[in-house]
C-alpha positions as CSV (number, residue, x, y, z in Angstrom):
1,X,5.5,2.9,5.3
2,X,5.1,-0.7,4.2
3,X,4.1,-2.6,1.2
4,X,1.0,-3.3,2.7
5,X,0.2,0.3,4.2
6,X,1.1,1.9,0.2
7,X,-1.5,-0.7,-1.2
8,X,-3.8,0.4,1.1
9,X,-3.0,4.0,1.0
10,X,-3.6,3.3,-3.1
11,X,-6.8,1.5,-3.2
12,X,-7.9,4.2,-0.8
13,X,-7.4,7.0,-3.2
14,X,-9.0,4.8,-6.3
15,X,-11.9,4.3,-4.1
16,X,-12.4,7.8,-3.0
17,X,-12.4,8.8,-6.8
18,X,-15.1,5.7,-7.9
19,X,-17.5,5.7,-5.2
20,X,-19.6,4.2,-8.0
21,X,-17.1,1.4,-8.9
22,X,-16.3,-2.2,-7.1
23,X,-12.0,-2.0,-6.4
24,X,-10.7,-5.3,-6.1
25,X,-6.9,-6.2,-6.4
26,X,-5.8,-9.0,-8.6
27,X,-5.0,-13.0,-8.0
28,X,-7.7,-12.9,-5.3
29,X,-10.2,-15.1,-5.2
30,X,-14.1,-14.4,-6.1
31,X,-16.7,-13.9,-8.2
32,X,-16.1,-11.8,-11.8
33,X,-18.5,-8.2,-10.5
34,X,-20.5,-6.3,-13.1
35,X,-19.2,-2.7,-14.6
36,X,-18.2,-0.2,-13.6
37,X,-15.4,-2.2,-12.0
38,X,-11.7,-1.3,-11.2
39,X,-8.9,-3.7,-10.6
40,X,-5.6,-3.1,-8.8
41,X,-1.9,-5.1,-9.5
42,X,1.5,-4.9,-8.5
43,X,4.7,-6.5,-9.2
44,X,8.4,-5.9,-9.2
45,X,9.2,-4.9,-5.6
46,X,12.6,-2.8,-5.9
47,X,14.7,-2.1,-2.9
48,X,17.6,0.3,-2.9
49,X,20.8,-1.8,-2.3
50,X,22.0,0.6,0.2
51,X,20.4,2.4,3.0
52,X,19.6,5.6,3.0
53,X,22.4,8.4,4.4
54,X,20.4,9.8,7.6
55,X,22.8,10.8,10.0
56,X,20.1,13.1,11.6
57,X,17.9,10.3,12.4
58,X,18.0,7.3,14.5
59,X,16.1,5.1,12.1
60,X,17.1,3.3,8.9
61,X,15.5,3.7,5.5
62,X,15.7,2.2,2.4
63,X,13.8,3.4,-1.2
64,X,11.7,1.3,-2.5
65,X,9.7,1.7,-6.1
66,X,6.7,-1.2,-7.7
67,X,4.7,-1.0,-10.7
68,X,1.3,-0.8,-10.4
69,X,-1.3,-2.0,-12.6
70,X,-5.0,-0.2,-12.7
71,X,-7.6,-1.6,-15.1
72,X,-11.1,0.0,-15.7
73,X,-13.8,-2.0,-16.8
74,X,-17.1,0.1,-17.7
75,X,-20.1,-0.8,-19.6
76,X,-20.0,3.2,-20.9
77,X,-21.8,5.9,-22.0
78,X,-25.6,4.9,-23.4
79,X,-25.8,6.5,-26.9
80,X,-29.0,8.4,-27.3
81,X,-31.1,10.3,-30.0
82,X,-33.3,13.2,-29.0
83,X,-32.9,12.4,-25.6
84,X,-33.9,8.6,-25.8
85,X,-31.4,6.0,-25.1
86,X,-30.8,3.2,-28.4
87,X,-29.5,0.6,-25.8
88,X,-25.7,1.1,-27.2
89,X,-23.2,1.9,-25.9
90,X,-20.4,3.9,-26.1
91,X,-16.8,2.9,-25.2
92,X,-15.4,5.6,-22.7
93,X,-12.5,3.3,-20.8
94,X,-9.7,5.7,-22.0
95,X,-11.0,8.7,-21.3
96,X,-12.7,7.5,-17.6
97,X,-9.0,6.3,-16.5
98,X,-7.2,9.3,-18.0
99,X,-9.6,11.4,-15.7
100,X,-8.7,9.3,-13.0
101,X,-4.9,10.0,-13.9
102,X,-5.5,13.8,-13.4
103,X,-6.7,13.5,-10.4
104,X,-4.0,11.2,-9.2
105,X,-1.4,14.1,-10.9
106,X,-3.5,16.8,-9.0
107,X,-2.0,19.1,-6.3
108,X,-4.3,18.5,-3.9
109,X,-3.3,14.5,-3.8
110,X,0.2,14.9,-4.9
111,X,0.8,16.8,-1.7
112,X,-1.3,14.3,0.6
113,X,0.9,11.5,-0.8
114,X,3.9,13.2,-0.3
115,X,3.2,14.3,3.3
116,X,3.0,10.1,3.9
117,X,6.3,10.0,1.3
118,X,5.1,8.1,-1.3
119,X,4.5,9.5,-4.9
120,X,2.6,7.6,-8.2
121,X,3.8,8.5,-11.6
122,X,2.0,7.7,-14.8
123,X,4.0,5.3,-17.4
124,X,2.5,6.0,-20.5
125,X,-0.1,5.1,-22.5
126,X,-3.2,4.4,-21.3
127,X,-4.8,1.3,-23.2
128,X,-7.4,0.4,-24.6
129,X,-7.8,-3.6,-24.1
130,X,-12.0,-3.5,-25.4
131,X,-13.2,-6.9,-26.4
132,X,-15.8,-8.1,-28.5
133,X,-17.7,-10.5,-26.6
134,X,-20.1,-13.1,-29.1
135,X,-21.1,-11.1,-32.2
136,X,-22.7,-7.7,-30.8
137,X,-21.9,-6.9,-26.9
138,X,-18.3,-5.3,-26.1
139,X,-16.4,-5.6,-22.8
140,X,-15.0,-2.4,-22.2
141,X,-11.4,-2.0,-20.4
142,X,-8.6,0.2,-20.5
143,X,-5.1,0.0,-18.5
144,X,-2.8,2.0,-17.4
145,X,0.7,1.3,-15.3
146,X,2.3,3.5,-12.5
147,X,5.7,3.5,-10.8
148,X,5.1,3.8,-7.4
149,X,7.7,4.6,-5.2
150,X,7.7,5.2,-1.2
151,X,10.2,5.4,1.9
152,X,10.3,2.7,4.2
153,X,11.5,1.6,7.7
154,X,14.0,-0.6,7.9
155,X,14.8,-0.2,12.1
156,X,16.0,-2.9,14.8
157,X,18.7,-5.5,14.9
158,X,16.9,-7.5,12.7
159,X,15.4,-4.8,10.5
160,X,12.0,-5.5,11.4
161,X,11.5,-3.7,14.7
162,X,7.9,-2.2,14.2
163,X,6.7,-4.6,12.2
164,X,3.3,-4.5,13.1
165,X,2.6,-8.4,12.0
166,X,4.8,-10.6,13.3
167,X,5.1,-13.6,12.7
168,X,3.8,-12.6,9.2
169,X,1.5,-14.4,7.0
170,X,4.0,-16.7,5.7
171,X,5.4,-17.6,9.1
172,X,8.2,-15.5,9.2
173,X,9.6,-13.5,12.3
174,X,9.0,-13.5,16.1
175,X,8.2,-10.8,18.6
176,X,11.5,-11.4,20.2
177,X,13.3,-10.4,16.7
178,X,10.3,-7.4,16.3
179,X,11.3,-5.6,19.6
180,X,15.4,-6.1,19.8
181,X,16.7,-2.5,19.3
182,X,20.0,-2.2,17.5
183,X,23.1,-1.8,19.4
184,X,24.0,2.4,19.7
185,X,27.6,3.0,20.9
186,X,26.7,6.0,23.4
187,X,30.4,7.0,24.2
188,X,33.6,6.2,23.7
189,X,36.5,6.2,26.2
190,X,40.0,7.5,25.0
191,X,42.5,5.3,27.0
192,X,46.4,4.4,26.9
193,X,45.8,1.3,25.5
194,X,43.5,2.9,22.7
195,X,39.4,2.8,22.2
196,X,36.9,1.4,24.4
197,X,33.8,1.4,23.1
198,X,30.2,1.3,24.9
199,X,27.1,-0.4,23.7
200,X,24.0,0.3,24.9
């Protein structure tokens, strides 16, 4: 996988657990949305220096790990007495994400990211960042950060055979570079004068 396909992959899983809730990553432009509201970010791309030892594959790997950045904003749980609601509100941030968490941590998504070989792994805490806003209204949030770490393709001459946009946004690559396979040596031929070598 890519960067792009594991933040999609992500924001898929924090949307199928908030049908309720507007996802939206961060640094993108738009309007603030009302709670019950979830943000996404990511920074600190990490690549391992080396690739990956495969000699029972033809492609070319390298690890790579992020941190990922989940905030929940909620207005929370309305306080009542004998049944009625008072029009307060209770802060429940923490305990919303940390449910969220265990179902991140649960076996049933644990094994669907790993068949796609990515996994997400809580750094604790989980924070609470509540506000008070003016004199009597809070803004609830709480935040919590993930490592996330996933496999990913590294093939072609140019290490970017695959790539599925090319050039990218940023203008980089071409379709030329995108499609050039690397050179195999298919066999070798012993000779007098020593090695002779055969590129595909």
């Amino acid at each position: 996988m890519d960067l792009g396909e594991v933040k999609q992959l992500i924001y898929e899983m924090v949307a199928r657990y908030h049908p309720g809730a507007l996802i939206v990553w961060q640094k993108t432009k738009g309007v603030t949305p009302r709670p019950p509201y979830i943000t996404l970010g990511y920074n600190n791309l990490e690549r391992s220096l080396f690739l990956l030892p495969d000699d029972e594959s033809e492609h070319k790997y390298y690890n790579y790990t992020f941190t990922l950045e989940i905030n929940l904003y909620t207005i929370g749980r309305e306080i009542k007495v004998n049944g009625v609601g008072t029009g307060a509100y209770e802060n429940t941030a923490v305990e919303d994400l940390e449910e969220f968490v265990r179902f991140l941590e649960s076996e049933a998504i644990t094994n669907e990211l790993a068949m796609k070989g990515v996994s997400v792994v809580l750094t604790p805490p989980i924070r609470d960042f509540s506000e008070l806003i003016g004199d009597t209204k809070f803004h609830y949030r709480s935040m919590a950060e993930f490592v996330v770490a996933y496999t990913g393709l590294a093939d072609g001459e140019y290490g970017v055979q695959g790539s599925k946009l090319i050039p990218n946004p940023s203008g980089g690559g071409t379709k030329e570079m995108a499609e050039a396979g690397a050179a195999v040596i298919e066999t070798v031929e012993i000779t007098e004068g020593g090695l002779a070598d055969h590129e595909e």
